[in-house]
N, C-alpha and C positions, 0 to 999 in steps of 0.2 A: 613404533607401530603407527602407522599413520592412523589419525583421526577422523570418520567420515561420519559425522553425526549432522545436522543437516544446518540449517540457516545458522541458527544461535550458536550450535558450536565454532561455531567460524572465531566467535570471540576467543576462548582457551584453546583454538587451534595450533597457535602460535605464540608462547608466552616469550615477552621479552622483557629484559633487561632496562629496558632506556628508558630513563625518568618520565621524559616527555608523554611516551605513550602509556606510562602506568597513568601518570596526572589523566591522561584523558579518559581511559577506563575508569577509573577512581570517581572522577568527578560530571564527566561527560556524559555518558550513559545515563544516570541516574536523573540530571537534567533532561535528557531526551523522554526518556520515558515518562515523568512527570508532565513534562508540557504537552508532548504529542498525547498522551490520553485524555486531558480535559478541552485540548483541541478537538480531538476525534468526536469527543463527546458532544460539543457545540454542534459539530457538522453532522453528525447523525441527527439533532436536535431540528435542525432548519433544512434541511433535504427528506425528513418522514414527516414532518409533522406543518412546514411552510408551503407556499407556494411552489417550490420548488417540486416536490413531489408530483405534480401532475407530468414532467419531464418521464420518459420512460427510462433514460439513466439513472434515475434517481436511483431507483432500484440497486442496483452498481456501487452508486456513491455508496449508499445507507451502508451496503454487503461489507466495501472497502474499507469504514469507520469502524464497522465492528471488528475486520479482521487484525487492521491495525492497531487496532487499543488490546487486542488481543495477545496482538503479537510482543509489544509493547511490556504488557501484565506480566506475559512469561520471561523478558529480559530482565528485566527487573528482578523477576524472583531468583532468576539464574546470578545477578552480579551479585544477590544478598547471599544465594549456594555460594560463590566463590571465594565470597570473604571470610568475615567475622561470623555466620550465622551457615556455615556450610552444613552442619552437624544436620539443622533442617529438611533439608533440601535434597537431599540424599537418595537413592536406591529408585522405587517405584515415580519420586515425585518429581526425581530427576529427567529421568526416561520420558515423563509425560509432557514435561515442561519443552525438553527437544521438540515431542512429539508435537503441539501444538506450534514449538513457532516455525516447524516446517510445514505445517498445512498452511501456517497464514501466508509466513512470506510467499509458498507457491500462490495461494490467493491473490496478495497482494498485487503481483504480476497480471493473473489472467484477467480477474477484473478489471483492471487497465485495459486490457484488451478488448474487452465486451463494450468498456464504453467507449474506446474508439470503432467498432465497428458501429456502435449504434450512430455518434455521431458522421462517420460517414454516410450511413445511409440519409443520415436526416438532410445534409450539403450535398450528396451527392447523386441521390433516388428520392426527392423531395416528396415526389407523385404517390411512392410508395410506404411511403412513413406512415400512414395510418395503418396499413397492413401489418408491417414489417416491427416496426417499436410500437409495440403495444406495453402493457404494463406486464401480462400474462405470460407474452416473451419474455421480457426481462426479467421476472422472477423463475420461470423454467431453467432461463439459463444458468442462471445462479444459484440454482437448487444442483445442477447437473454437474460445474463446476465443483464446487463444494462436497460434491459426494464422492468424484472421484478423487480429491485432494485425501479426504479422509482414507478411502481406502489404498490410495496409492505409497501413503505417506507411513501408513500402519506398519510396516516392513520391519520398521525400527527397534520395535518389540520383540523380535523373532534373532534379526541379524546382528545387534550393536548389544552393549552391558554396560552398567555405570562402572567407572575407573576409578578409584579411589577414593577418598575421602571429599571433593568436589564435584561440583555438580562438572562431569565432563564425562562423553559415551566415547567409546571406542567399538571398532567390529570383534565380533567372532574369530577367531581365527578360524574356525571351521566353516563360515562362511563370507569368508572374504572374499573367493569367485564372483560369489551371488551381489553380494555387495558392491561388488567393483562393477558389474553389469548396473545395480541400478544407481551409481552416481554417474555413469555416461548417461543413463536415460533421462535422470533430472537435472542434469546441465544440458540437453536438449529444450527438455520442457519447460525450464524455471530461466533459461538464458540465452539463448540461439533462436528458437520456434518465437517464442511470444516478441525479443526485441526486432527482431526480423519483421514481422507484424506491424507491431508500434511504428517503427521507422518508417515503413510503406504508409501506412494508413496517413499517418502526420504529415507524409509530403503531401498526399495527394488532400488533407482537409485544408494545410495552410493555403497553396495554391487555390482550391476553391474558395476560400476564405478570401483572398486576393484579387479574384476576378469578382466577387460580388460586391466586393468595395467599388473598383474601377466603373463594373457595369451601375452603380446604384447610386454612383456620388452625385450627378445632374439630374436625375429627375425631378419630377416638379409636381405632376399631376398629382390631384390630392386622394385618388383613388389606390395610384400603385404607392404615392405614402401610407395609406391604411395597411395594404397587404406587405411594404416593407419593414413597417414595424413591429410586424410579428417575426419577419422572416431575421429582422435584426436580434431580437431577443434570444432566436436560435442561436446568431454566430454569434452571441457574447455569451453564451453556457457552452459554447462548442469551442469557445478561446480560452475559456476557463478549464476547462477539462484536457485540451492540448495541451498545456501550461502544463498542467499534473502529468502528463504522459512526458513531455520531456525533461523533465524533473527526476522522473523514474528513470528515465537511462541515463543522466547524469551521473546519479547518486549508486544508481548498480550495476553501470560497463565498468570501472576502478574492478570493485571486490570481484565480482565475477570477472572479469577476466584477470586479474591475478592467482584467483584461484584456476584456470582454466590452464594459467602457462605454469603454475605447478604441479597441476595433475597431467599433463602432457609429456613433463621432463622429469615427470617423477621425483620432485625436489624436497617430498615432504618430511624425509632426513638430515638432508645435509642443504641448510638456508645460510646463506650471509646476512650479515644485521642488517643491512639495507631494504633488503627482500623481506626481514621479517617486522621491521618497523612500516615498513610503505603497506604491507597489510594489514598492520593492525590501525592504521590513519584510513585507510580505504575502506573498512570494518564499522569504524564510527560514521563515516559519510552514509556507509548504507544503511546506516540504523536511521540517521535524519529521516530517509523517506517515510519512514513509517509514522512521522511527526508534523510534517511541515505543509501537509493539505488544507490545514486550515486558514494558516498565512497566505496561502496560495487562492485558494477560497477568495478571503480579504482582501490581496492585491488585486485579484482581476475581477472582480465583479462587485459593480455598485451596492444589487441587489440582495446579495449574500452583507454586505457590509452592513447595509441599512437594519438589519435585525438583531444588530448590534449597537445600534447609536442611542445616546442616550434620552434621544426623544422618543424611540421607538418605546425603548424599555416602558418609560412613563408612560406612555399612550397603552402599554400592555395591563399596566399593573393600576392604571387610572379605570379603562373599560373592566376590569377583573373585578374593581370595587363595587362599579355601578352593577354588576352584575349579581353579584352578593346580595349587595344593597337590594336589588329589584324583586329576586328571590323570596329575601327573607320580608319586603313588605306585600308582596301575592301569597304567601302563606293562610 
């Protein structure tokens, strides 16, 4: 019976044999979700609470961090259903743990999306950016997102059952129809729609990204320097968040479209080991994404880094004292 349980099941979708990809669920996983949630953490840390926040992506970012550490928490709990500690994890806790990490990863995707539309408009409708990215937008949006993830995702309760003794769902046979309609609609929505998106929006931010270099490398006047260093400060948060957008379809064209040419050929009975090792290799790579924003973070922009150096910290925990300090001698 094929298995359509949503993101996370992808893992026990296809159990195999070959050492290699046990070693990597085994060990792999557990690595991921450890790193990527004290990452996640970091960057929710320095996007709500830093400078950065005045960005109306922020908003996006912060959404992104939670989803991801989210999504993350529930992996986790599902490799510990699978194992040694399956007895836990079981029945209701199972069903829910599905149930969240297919809101996130839907999450995971759209917000990508929001914040490339935001940064197009900021490179592309400069004039309009006080309008259009506001903060008040950017939290609507991701209220609206989010709500529909929620409801869209709730299905799972109704159409799928826990299978056995591990954390793994399977459909209804009585509603397999219904079921089968809404995984063409979420490999619309979670893989086709949003990277279609990404990939337009990203040609058209790199190229503007590219002529504003060209057009801005000679000038000289100290006036259009003042207005270009802010305009600079935009495309280095707008190269930073590209960076994360193709990151994203790096790490989820593999799994999604493998799963895509197996629901097409209907192969989800009869796989050769090749087929069923290449997606569970393609499975771990999509788990990365939900980990590696913070690295990403840190590689492309100075300004994310620096909240991190050890001078900063001191200069943190140096003003925290005098502030203590100042406190307690105004008393």
């Amino acid at each position: 019976m094929m298995n359509i349980s949503s993101n996370l099941s992808r893992e026990p979708q296809f159990l195999s044999s070959d050492n290699f990809t046990q070693i990597l669920f085994a060990y792999g996983v557990p690595v991921i979700c450890v790193f990527g949630i004290v990452g996640n953490i970091f960057s929710f840390r320095v996007f709500v609470f830093k400078s950065f926040r005045n960005h109306s992506s922020s908003a996006y970012i912060a959404a992104l961090s939670v989803s991801d550490s989210c999504f993350l928490l529930s992996l986790f709990l599902s490799w510990l259903g699978n194992g040694t500690f399956g007895f836990l994890f079981s029945g209701h806790w199972c069903q829910a743990m599905i149930y969240v990490t297919s809101v996130c990863s839907f999450l995971s995707v759209w917000y990508v999306v929001l914040i490339m539309i935001d940064r197009y408009l900021v490179v592309c409708h400069s004039l309009r950016v006080p309008e259009l990215c506001t903060k008040r937008r950017a939290n609507m949006a991701t209220l609206a997102v989010t709500t529909f993830s929620l409801l869209f995702n709730s299905h799972f309760f109704v159409t799928a059952e826990v299978h056995g003794d591990h954390c793994s769902v399977q459909e209804k046979s009585s509603m397999l129809h219904v079921l089968t309609i809404f995984i063409y609609i979420d490999t619309a929505l979670t893989f086709i729609i949003p990277f279609a998106i990404i990939f337009l929006l990203n040609t058209v931010v790199i190229i503007s990204i590219k002529r504003f270099h060209s057009r801005h490398v000679q000038q000289r006047n100290t006036h259009l320097l003042r207005i270009n260093t802010v305009s600079k400060a935009q495309m280095r948060i707008t190269r930073t968040f590209t960076l994360v957008s193709i990151v994203l379809l790096i790490t989820n064209v593999p799994s999604h479209g493998i799963r895509f040419y197996i629901m097409i050929n209907n192969l989800y009975e009869n796989q050769d080991i090749i087929l069923v090792n290449a997606q569970q290799i393609f499975q771990v790579i999509y788990y990365t994404n939900f980990a590696v924003n913070f690295l990403l973070y840190s590689a492309s922009n100075e300004k994310f880094r620096r909240y991190f150096s050890y001078k900063y910290i001191c200069y943190n925990l140096y003003r925290r004292q005098n502030q203590s300090t100042n406190e307690h001698l105004y008393r």
